[in-house]
C-alpha positions as CSV (number, residue, x, y, z in Angstrom):
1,X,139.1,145.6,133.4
2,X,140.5,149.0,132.0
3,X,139.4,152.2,132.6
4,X,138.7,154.5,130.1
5,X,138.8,158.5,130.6
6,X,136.0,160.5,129.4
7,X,137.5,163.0,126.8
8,X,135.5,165.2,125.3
9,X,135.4,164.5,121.3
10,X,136.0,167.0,118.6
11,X,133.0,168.6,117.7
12,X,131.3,168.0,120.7
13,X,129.3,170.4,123.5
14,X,131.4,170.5,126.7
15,X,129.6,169.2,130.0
16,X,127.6,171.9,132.1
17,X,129.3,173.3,135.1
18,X,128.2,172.1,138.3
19,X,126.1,174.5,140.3
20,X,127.2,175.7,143.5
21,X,125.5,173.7,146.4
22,X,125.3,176.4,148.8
23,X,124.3,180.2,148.3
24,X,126.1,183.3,150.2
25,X,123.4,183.4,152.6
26,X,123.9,180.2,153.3
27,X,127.4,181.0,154.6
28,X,126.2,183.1,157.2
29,X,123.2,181.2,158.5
30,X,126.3,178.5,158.8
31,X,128.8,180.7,160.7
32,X,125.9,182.0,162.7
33,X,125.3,178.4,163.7
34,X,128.8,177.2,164.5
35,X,128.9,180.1,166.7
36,X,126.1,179.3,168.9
37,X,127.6,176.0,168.9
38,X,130.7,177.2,169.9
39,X,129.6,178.7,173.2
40,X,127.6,175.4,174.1
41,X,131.2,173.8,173.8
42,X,133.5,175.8,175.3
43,X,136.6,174.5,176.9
44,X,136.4,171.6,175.2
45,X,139.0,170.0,172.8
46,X,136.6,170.3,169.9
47,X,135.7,173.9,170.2
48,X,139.5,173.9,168.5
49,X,137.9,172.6,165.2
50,X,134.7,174.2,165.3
51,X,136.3,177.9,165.8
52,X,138.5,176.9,162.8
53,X,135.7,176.3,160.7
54,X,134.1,179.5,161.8
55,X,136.5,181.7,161.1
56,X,136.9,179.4,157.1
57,X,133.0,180.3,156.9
58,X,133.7,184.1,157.7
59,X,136.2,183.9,154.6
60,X,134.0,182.5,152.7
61,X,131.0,184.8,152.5
């Protein structure tokens, strides 16, 4: 079974954009989370990932 590509055709309307699934308040309710997380799991080998992500989220908003 082949696959076929969907190109848009000549003379046709472009798709919509998708819309953005979280808002710029949302960023900061999220880091603001992560960080209380982060002092419930101190010292642990995960708090490596999770401070990673919060300092992505900080970037981000």
């Amino acid at each position: 079974m082949a696959t076929q590509m969907n190109t848009p055709q000549p003379g046709t309307p472009e798709p919509a954009r998708a819309r953005a699934v979280f808002s710029t308040e949302d960023f900061g309710l999220l880091r603001q989370a992560v960080a209380h997380y982060l002092h419930e799991i101190q010292d642990t080998p995960q708090s490596v990932k999770f401070s990673n992500l919060y300092h992505r989220l900080g970037r981000l908003s």
